[in-house]
C-alpha positions in Angstrom: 175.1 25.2 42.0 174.5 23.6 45.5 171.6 20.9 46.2 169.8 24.0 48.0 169.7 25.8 44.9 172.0 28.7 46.3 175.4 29.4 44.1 177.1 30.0 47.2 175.1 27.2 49.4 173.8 29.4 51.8 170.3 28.3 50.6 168.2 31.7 51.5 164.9 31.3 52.2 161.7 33.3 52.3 161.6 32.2 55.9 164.5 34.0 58.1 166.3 31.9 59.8 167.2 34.2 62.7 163.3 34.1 63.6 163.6 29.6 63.3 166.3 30.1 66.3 164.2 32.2 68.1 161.1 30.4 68.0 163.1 27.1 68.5 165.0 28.0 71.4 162.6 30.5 73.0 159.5 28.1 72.5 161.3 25.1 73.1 162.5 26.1 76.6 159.3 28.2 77.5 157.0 25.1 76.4 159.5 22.4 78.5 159.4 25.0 80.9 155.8 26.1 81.2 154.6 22.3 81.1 155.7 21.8 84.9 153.7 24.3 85.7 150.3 22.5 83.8 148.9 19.5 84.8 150.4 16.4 83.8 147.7 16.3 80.8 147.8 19.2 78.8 152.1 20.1 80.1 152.6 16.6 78.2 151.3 18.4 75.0 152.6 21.9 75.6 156.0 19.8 75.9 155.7 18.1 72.5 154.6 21.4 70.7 158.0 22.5 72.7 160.2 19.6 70.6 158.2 20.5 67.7 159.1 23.4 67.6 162.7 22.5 67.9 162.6 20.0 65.2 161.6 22.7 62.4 164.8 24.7 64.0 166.6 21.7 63.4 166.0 20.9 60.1 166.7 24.4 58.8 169.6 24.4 59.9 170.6 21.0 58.4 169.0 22.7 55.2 171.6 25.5 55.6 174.6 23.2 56.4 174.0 20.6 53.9 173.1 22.7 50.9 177.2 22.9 50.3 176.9 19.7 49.2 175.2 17.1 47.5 173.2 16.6 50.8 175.2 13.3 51.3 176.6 14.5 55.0 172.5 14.8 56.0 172.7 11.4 58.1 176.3 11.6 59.3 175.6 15.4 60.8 171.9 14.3 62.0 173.1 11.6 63.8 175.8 12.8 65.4 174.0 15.9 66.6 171.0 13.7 68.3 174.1 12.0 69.7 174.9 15.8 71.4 171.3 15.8 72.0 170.9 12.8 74.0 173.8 13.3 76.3 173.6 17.1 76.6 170.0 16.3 78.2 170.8 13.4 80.4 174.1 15.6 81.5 171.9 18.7 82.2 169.4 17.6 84.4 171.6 15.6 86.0 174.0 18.7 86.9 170.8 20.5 88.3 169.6 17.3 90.3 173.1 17.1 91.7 173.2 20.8 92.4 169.8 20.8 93.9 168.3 23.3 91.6 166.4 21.3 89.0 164.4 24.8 87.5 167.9 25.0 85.7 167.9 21.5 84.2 166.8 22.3 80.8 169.0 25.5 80.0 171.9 23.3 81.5 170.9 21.1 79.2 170.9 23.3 76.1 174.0 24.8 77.5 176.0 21.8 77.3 174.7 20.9 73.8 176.0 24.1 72.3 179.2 23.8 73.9 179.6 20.3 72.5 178.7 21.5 69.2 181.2 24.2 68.9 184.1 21.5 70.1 182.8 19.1 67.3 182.5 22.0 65.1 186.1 23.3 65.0 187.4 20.1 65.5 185.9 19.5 62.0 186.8 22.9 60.6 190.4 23.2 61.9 191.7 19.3 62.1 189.3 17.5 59.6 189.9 20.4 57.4 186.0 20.9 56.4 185.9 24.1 53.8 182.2 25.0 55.0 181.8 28.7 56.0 178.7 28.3 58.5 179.8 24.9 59.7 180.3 26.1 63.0 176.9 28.1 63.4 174.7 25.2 62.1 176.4 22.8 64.2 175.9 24.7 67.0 172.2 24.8 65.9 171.6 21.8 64.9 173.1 20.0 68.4 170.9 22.5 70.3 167.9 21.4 68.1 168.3 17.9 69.1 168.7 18.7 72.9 165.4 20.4 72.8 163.4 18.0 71.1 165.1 14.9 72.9 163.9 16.8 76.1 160.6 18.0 74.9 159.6 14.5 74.0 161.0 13.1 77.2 159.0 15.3 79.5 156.1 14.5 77.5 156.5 11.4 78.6 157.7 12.0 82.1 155.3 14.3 82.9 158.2 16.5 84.3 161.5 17.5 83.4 163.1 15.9 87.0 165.9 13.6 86.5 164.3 11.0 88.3 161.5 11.0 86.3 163.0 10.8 83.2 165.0 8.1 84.7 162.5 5.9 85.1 160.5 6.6 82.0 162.3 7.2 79.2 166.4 5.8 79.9 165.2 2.9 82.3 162.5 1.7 79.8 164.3 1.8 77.0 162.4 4.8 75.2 165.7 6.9 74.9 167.2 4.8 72.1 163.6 5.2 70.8 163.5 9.2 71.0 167.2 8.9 69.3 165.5 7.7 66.1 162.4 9.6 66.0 164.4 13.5 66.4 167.3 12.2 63.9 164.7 11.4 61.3 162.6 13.8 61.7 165.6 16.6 61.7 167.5 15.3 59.1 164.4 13.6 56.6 163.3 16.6 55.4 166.0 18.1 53.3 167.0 14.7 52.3 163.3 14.0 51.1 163.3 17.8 49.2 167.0 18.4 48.3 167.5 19.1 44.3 168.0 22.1 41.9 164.6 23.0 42.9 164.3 22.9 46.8 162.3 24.8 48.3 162.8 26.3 52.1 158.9 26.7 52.9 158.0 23.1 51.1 161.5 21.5 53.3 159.8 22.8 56.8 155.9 22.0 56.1 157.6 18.2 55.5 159.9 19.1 58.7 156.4 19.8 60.3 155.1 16.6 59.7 158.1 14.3 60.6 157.5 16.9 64.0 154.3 15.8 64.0 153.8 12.4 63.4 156.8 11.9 65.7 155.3 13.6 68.8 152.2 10.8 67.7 154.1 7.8 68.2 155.5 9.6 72.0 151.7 9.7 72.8 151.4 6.4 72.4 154.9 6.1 73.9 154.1 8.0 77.2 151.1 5.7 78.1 153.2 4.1 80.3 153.0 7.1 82.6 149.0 6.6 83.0 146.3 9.2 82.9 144.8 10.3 79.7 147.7 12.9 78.9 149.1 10.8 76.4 145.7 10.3 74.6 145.9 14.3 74.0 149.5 13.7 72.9 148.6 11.5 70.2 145.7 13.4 69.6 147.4 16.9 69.0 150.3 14.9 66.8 148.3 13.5 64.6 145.6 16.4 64.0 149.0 18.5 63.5 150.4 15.6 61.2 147.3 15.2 58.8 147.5 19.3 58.5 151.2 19.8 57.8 151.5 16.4 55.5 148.4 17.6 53.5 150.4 21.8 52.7 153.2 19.8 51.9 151.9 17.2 49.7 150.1 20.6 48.1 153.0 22.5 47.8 154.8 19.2 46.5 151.9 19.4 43.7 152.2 22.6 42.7 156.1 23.0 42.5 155.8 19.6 40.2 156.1 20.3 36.9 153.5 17.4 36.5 152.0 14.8 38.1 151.1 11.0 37.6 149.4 8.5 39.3 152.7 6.6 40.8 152.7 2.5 40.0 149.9 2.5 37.2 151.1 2.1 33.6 149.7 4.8 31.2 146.6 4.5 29.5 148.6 4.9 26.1 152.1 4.3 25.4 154.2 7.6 25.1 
């Protein structure tokens, strides 16, 4: 039996994850892309909803991937996927800046994660000798995951997915190596925090939803640096969306429990 609770560790869910992919990749592009054409205020929060989006995509897929093991390879593949992530996006929109046609920065982007994935993939599969069936799909995923939500969060900071604008905003100040923690976390925390004989796929994304969440709140306070009051809204939307997806999964946490205690307090009478 697998930590996912599947006894061939492909960890089904009631949630396909066919329709995850599409709404990570298809939202996450269409809200990076639909933000430059928004004021800088409310494109800031249609591009965090955009890395949000991508995060829950992300973490499905590590839920996938990881359920043929203990869930002991969680950080190792989370980190080196955000890794993908961060230079797939800075490679991207750099090629589309040098080609002159930035409207292709953020599929060039996601292009070049995917391809990066595959390498690392086989590389692991073929020479490392990794027996995991779906290794190469997930990996694909999860790299492509982590280029979307490294970029989402970076134009919501920017204000626009230009290379110079990123430039100065998120790589110059700093707030790259920042944005590296946040999406590794908050991809790979999830089925870390759930992982057991009884995980559950719906419980793993609500908490995927509020590591989304409560990262895109600390990027509005991030992207005050770029004035106005669009990262007010940010913060705003992240934590409204945090206090409502921590809250289902603390629920659902309580109802799959098969009790609960008061943690720290020492019983009333000894058992």
């Amino acid at each position: 039996m697998s930590a996912g609770g599947s006894a061939d560790g492909a960890a089904a869910g009631a949630i396909n994850s066919t329709h995850l992919l599409i709404a990570g990749i298809v939202g996450g592009l269409l809200c990076i892309y639909v933000s430059g054409f928004l004021n800088e205020t409310i494109g800031s929060v249609i591009a965090g909803i955009g890395a949000v989006l991508a995060i829950v995509w992300g973490a499905d897929a590590i839920r996938r991937v990881a359920s043929y093991g203990l869930g002991t390879g969680v950080p190792s593949i989370g980190y080196m996927s955000l890794s993908v992530g961060v230079i797939s996006t800075c490679a991207g929109i750099s090629l589309a800046s040098i080609l002159k046609m930035g409207i292709l920065g953020p599929v060039a982007a996601f292009v070049i994660a995917v391809i990066i994935g595959a390498i690392i993939a086989i590389i692991a599969t073929k020479i490392v000798g990794m027996k995991i069936p779906i290794m190469l799909q997930c990996t694909i995923e999860i790299a492509g995951a982590a280029c979307l939500s490294i970029l989402g969060f970076s134009v919501a900071i920017a204000g626009s997915y230009d290379m110079t604008a990123i430039y100065e905003n998120v790589v110059a100040s700093g707030y790259i190596a920042v944005l590296f923690i946040l999406c590794t976390m908050a991809i790979q925390h999830p089925f870390n925090a759930c992982l057991g004989p009884n995980e559950d796929q719906v419980r793993t994304l609500k908490c995927a939803a509020s590591t989304a969440f409560l990262s895109m709140t600390i990027v509005g306070i991030m992207s005050s640096i770029s004035g106005g009051l669009g990262w007010a809204i940010v913060l705003i939307v992240g934590l409204i969306g945090w206090v409502i997806s921590f809250r289902a999964f603390v629920t659902a946490s309580c109802n799959d429990a098969a009790s609960t205690r008061w943690a720290g307090l020492w019983p009333n009478v000894e058992e």
